[in-house]
N, C-alpha and C positions, 0 to 999 in steps of 0.2 A: 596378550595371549593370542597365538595366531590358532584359526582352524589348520584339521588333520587333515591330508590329503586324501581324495577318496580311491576307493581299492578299484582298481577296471575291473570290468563285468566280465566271466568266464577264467579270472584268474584265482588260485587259491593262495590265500593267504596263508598256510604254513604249509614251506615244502613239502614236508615227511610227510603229509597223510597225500602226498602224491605215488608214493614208493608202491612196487608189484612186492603182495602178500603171499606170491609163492613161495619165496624162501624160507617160510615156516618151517621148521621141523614137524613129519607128519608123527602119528600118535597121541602119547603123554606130553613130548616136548611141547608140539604145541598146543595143550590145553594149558602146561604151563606158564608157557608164556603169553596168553591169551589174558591174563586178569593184568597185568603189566600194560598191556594195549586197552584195558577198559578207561583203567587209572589217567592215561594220557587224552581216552575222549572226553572224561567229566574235566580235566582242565583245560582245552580247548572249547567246552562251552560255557564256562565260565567266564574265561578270557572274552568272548564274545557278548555275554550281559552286560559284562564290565564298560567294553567298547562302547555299548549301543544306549547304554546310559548319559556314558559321556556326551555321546552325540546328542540326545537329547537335554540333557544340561545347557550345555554348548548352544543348541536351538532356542532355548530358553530363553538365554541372556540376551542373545542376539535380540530377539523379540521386545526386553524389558527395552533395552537402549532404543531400539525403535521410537517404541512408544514412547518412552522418555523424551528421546527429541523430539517426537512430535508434543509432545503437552509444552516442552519450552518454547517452543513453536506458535503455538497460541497462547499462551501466557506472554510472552513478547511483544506479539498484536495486539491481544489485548489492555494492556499494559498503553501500549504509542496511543491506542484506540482512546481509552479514558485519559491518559496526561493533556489528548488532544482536545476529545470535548470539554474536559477540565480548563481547558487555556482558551477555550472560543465562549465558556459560561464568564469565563473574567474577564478576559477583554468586552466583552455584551456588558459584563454589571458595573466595569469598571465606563464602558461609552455611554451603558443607560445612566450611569450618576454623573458623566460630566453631561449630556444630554439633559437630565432633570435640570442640574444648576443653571446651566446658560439660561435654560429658558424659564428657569425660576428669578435668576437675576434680572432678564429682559423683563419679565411679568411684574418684579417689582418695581421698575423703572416707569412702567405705565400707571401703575397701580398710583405712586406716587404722585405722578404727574395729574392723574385722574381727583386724587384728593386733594391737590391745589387749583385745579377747575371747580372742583365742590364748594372750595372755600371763597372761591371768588363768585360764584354762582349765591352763595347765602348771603355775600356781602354786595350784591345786585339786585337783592329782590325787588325793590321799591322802584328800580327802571326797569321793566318786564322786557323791553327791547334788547338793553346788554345782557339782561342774562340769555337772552333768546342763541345772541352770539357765541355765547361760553359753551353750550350746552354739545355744539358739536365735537369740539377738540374732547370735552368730556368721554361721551359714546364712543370715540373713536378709541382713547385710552383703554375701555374697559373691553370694548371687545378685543383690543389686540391683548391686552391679558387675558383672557376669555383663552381665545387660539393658543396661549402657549401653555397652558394647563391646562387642556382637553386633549391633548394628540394620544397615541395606543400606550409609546410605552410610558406616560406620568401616569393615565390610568390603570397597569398592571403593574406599576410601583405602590398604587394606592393599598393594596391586599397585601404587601410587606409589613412584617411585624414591627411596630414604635414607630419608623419612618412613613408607614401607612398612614394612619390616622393623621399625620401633621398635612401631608400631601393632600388627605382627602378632603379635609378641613380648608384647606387654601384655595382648592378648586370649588366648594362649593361655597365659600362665600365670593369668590372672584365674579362665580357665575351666578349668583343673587345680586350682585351689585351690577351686572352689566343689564341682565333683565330690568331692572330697576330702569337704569338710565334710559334701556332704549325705549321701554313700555310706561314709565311713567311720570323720570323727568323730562323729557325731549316731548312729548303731548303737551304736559304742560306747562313746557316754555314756550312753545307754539299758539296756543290758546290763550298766555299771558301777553305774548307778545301786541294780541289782537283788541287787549283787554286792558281799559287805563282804569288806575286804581280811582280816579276822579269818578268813574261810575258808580260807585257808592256814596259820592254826595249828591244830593237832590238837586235835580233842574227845575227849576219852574215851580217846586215845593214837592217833587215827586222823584222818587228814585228811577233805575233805569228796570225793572224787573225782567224784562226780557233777554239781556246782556247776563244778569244775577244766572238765570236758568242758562242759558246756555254754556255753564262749565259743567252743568251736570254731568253729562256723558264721559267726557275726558276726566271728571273726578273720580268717575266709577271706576274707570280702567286702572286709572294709576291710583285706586283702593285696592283695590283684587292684585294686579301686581306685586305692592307692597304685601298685600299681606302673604301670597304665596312667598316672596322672597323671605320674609320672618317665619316665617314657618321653617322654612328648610336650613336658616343659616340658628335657627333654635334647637333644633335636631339635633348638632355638634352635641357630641360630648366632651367638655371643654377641661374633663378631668384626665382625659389622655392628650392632651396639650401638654408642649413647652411653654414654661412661664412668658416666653416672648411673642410665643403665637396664641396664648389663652386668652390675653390684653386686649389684641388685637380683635378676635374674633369676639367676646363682651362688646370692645367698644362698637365693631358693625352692629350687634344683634339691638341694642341701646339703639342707634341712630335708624335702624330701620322700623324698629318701634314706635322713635318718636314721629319719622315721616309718615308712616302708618297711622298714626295717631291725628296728625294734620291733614293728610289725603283725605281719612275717613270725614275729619271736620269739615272738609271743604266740601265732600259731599254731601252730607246731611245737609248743611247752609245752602248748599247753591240747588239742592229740591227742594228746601222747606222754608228759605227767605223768601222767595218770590208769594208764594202762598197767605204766608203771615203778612204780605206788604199788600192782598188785596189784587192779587194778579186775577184769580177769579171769583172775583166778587168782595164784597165788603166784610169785614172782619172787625171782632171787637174781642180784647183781650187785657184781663186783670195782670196789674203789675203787682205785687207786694213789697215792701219793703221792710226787710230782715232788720231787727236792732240789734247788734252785737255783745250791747251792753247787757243784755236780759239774756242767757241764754236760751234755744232751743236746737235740737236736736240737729239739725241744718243749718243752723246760725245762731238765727237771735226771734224774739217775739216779733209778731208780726202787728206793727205797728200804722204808718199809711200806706196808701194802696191807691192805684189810678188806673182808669180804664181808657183805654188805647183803641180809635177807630183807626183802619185802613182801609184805602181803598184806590186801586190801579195805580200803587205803587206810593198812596200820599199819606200822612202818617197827622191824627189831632186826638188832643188830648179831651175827650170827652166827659171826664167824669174823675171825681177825686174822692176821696173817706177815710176815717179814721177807724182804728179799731174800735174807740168811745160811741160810732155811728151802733155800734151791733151788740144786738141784747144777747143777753144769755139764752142759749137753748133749752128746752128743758128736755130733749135727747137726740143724740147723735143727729146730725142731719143727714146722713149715711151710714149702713150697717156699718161693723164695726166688728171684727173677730171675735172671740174668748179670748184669742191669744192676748191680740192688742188692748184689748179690756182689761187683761190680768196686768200685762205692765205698766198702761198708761190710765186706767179706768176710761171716763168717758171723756175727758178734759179736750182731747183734739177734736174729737165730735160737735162739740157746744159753744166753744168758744174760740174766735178770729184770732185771739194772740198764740192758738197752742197748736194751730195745723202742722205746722213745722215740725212738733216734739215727738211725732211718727217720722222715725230715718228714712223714708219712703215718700218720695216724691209723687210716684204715680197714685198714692192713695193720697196724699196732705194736695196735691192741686185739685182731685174732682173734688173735696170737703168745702174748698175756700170757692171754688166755681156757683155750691151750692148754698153757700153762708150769701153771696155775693147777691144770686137769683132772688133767693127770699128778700135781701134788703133792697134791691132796687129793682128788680123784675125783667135786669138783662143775663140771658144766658150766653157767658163770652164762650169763647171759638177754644180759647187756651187759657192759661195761666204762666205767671213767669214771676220769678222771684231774684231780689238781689240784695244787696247790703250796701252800706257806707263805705267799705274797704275798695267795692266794686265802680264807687260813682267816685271812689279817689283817684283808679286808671281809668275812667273815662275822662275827669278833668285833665290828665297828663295830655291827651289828642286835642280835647276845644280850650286847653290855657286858662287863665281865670276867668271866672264867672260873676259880674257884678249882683248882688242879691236887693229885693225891693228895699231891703231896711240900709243900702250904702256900700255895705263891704262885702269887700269880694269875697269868693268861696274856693280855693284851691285846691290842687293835690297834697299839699301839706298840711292844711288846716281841716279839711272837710271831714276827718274821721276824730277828731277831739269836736272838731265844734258842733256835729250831728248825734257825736254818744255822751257828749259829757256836759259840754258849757252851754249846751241851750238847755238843759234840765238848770245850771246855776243860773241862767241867766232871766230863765221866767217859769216862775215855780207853779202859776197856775197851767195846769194841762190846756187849756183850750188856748190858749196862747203858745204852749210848744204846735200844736197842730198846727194853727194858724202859719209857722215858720216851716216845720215841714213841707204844707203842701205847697206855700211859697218859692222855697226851694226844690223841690219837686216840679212847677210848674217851670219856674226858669231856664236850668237843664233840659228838662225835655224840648225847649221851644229852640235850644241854642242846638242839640243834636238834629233835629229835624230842620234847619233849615240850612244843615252844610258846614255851621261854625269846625264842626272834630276834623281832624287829620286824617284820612279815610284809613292810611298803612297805620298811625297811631289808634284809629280806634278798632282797630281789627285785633292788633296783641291786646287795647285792654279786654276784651271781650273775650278772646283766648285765655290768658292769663286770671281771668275770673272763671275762668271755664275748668280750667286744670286746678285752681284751689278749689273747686267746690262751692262756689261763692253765689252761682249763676244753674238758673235752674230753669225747664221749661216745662209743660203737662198740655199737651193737644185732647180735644176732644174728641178730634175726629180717630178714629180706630189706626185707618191704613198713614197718616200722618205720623203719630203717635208710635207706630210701627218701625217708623225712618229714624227713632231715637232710639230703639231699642239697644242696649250696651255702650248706650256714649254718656259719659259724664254728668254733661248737664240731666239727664234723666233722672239720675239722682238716686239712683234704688240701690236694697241694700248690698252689703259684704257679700263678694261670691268668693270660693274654694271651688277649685276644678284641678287637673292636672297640671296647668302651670301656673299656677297662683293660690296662694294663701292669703286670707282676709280676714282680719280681727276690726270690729268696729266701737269706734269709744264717741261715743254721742251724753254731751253735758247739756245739762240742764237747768234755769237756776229755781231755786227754792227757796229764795227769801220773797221776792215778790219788788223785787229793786230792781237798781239799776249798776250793783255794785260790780258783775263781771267786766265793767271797764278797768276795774282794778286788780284784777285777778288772772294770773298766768296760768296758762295752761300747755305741759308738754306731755307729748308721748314717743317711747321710744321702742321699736321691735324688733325679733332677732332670733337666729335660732342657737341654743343654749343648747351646752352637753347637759344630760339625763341627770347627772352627777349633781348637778348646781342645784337640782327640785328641792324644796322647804316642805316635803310631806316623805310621809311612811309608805305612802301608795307603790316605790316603787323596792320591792323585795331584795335582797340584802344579794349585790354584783349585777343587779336586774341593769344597772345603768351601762355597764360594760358593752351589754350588747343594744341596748336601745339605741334607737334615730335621735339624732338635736329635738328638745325639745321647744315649738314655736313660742316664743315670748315676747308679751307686751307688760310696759311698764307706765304708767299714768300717775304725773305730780302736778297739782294744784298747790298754787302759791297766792298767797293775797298780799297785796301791794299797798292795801289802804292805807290811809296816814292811821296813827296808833289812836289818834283821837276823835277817829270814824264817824263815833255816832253820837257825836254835837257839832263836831265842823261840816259836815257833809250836810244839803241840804235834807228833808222827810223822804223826797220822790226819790233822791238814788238810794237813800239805805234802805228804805221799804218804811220804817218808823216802827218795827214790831207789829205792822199791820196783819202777819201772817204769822206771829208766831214763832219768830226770830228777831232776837233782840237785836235793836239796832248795830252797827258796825259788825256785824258779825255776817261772813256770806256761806249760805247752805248753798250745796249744790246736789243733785241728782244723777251720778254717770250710770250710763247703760252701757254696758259693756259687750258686746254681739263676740263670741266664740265662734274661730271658723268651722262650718258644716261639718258635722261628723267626728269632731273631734272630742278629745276625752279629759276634762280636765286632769290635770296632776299638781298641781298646786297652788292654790290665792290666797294671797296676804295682800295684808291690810293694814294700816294703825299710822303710825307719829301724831302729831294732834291736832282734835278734835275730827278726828276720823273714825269711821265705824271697821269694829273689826270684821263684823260678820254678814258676808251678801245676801239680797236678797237674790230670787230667780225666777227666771222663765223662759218662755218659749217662741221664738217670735219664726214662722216659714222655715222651720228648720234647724235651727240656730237655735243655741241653749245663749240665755243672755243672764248676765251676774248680775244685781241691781247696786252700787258702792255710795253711800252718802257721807257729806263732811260737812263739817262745818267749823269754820275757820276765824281764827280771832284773825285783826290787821296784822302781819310779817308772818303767820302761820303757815307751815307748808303741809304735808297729806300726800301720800306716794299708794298706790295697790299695784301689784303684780301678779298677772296670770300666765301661768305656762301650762298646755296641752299637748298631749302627745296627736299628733296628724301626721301623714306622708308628708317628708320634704319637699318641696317645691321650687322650682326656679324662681319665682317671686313673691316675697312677703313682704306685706304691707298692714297698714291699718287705716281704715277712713277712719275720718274725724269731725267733730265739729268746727268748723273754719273762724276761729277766732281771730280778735284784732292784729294779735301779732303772730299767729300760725295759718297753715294753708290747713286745709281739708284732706290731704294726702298726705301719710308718713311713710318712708323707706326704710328697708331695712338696713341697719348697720350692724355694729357689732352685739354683741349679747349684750342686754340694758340690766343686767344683774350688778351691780357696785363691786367692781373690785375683782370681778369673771371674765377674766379673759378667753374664755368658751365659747366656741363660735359653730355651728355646721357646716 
């Protein structure tokens, strides 16, 4: 449609009304013909609205199309504007993901290579020199992995949805394991290197105790290290992992636990051996010696015992006794709670065999320090306890032991022939003693004068230390203080936010010697709600409840069937207490972790009791479970409690012949429940 041409200015657009109006007829005519000439101006201005309409119509459209092209106009722009940032955010995410990869492939090539310097690093510890060498290709590995998962953009991939958390997880154990190496393996393979493992056998009849102290400082560093680095790579939540990176980051958080675990031991030792060797000043300290075969709560009865002088660094055996040395009390020879009265009455208070039967080391060492003062009138510095299972890894370091009576004493005979055949072999008690302190006496003269393997007697000492087998109790406050949360301390079950603790401490209650013949396992685990044996929980209540934590305890006797005539009077007791011969009672205290709520305990198979006793021991609700077992009879209880989940449960135990003192969690220990948390 084309516009109209416009009319020139001063022209009229219709001729006729240009025309001279004189030609009118004057008069009538022309009034007549005057309404004819009105007629002609209303349609000339009509004609004219018409026009002027259109012209504005006309303006109109013009305008719309304008505008119209102008919005496609920017619409167009806009349009290039966004397809372009659109193609520079792709190319970016698609250079930030080959950019992540490369340098996630590079990082695992070190990462790699870093965990076969590890490995050769664990298989050099006993040459302090080679590993000295390893340690740097190591550090150099982690930091160059370190560098390629710290740059800007793997850290602004880490705030990416699913791909985040695996990224953020990789960098921050990459960067716990580099702190590691450079703050606490690389010190102490520097300070190993300086440091021969021969300085722990005695020169001259004396250790080096100067050399001992000086790891302290480097111990401490690379305690603190470790333990920041567990900390943060425990932080993970390893439930937004992929299965092949949740492996992964488990098995660092495991290994920097356990180096944590060793750091810490080397610290404790290397400030508190020098001390106990007499570095300042002379020392005197009761050993005790745990029987396996009787239980107690920490092992076994507390049968001989030897008192240990030190001094600047030289170790003599000054003093030996039996439990037969020490009368009965006639009360506590230290207070004593309500609590530990109501479970144990006065029995650890009064008598040298029952210290142990409080799970509490810090309260069973000052009882035996004070049994100890009254019977001989020295006040030792410490207390230290250990078993037969403990002097069987000590044999593996000093090799056989010749004893006064001919035959040797090794790692394979030393726990039958301490808990079982010298009861058959000499029935009167004053003649078992007399072989005790004998072998007591031996051993110690062969460890003190250098005989052990210093790397060998370091793991058995360790390895008694991680089963529970190995115990110590300072008298000195701030000493005493350097033990606080390590092992050997010995105190009871904690529950915190990353741990759950059930403790099952057996006891025996015939007055024998029969728990050499008796199994003892436990197994813990967290169970769906589903699986509970009680009404406690309300009818779908399980659907929404947490796993509940479960422990499961079976005692098995192994006696021969014809117990209580073939076995000598001293192992079966002889019904001296009220149990018929062949027959073994036992006493379990069972410690619930803090705060927790029972939901259901059973009990039974035979000669087991269905129904617990209880109490109250620092917190802890404890079940009290008794059995008593004909020869081949087994005996099972199980407690499940509702607690918050935890990243680790566990149960301590009492450290029998064939179990350690620490059980791990596996699967749920319900028969036949494959229910797990």
């Amino acid at each position: 449609m084309h516009d109209e041409p416009a009319t020139p200015a001063g022209a009229d657009p219709d001729p006729t009304l240009g025309e001279d109006n004189s030609t009118a007829a004057p008069g009538r005519a022309d009034n007549d013909t005057a309404a004819p000439r009105r007629a002609d101006n209303n349609t000339a201005a009509s004609d004219d609205s018409e026009i002027a309409a259109t012209r504005r119509a006309v303006d109109a459209e013009k305008s719309r199309r304008a505008r119209s092209r102008k919005r496609h106009r920017r619409e167009r722009t806009a349009g290039i504007v966004f397809a372009s940032v659109l193609g520079a955010i792709l190319i970016l995410g698609v250079a930030g993901a080959a950019w992540i990869g490369v340098r996630g492939a590079l990082a695992y090539g070190h990462v790699a290579d870093a965990q076969r310097a590890a490995a050769s690093l664990g298989d050099s510890l006993t040459d302090p020199a080679a590993a000295a060498e390893i340690v740097p290709a190591l550090t150099a590995d982690t930091s160059a992995a370190r560098s390629l998962t710290s740059d800007p953009v793997w850290g602004a991939a880490e705030h990416l949805p699913w791909i985040g958390p695996q990224l953020a997880a990789t960098a921050t154990v990459i960067a716990s394991v580099d702190d590691v190496a450079t703050t606490a393996v690389e010190p102490l393979a520097q300070a190993a290197s300086s440091f021969s493992l021969d300085t722990l056998r005695p020169a001259g009849g004396a250790f080096d105790v100067a050399a001992i102290a000086s790891l302290s400082d480097v111990a401490t560093t690379a305690t603190d290290s470790l333990r920041q680095a567990s900390a943060s790579v425990n932080a993970i939540d390893t439930t937004e992992l992929l299965a092949p990176l949740a492996a992964p980051v488990t098995e660092v958080r495991n290994l920097l636990t356990s180096g944590l675990t060793a750091a810490d031991a080397l610290r404790r030792t290397s400030q508190l051996l020098p001390l106990a060797l007499g570095a300042e000043g002379p020392r005197n300290y009761l050993v005790m010696f745990q029987n396996n075969a009787e239980w107690r709560s920490l092992g076994g009865i507390v049968g001989a015992m030897a008192m240990i002088h030190t001094d600047g660094g030289r170790m003599d055996l000054t003093g030996q006794g039996s439990s037969s040395d020490f009368t009965r009390y006639a009360d506590p020879v230290l207070p004593l709670s309500d609590e530990i009265l109501g479970i144990f009455v006065d029995k650890p208070g009064v008598y040298i065999q029952n210290v142990t039967q409080i799970p509490d080391y810090t309260i069973d060492g000052p009882l035996a320090r004070e049994m100890w003062l009254r019977e001989t009138g020295v006040a030792v510095d410490g207390v230290f306890a250990l078993d037969p299972v403990t002097l069987s890894y000590l044999l593996e370091a000093t090799g056989p032991i010749t004893l006064p009576t001919g035959e040797q004493l090794t790692s394979e005979n030393a726990v039958p022939l301490l808990l079982n055949e010298v009861y058959q072999r000499y029935p009167d008690p004053r003649d078992q003693d007399a072989f005790f302190a004998a072998t007591a006496a031996v051993v110690f003269e062969t460890i003190a004068d250098g005989a052990a393997e210093p790397a060998g007697l370091i793991q058995a000492l360790a390895r008694a230390g991680s089963e529970r087998r190995l115990f110590m109790w300072s008298a000195d406050p701030a000493e005493q203080a350097i033990l606080d949360g390590a092992t050997i301390q010995g105190g009871l079950p904690v529950t915190d936010d990353t741990r759950t603790q059930f403790g099952v401490y057996l006891n025996d209650g015939t007055g024998s010697k029969m728990d050499y013949y008796t199994e003892a396992t436990a197994s813990v685990g967290w169970c769906a709600a589903s699986t509970a044996f009680t009404q406690n929980l309300r009818p779908g209540e399980y659907l929404r409840e947490n796993p509940l934590a479960t422990v499961s305890v079976t005692l098995h006797s192994t006696a021969p069937a014809d117990a209580a005539t073939s076995l000598p009077e001293y192992i079966t007791g002889g019904g001296n207490f009220g149990v018929p011969a062949g027959i073994t009672r036992t006493i379990a205290y069972l410690y619930l972790p803090t705060g927790s709520e029972v939901i259901s305990s059973v009990a039974g198979d035979e000669g087991a009791a269905t129904v617990f006793g209880t109490g109250t021991h620092d917190g802890r609700d404890v079940l009290i479970w008794e059995t008593n077992l004909n020869p081949g009879e087994a005996a099972t209880a199980t407690i499940q409690v509702r607690t918050p989940p935890t990243p680790t449960l566990e149960a301590l135990m009492t450290p029998t012949i064939g179990g350690t003192g620490l059980v791990a969690a596996g699967a749920c220990p319900l028969t036949g429940s494959t229910d797990e948390g």
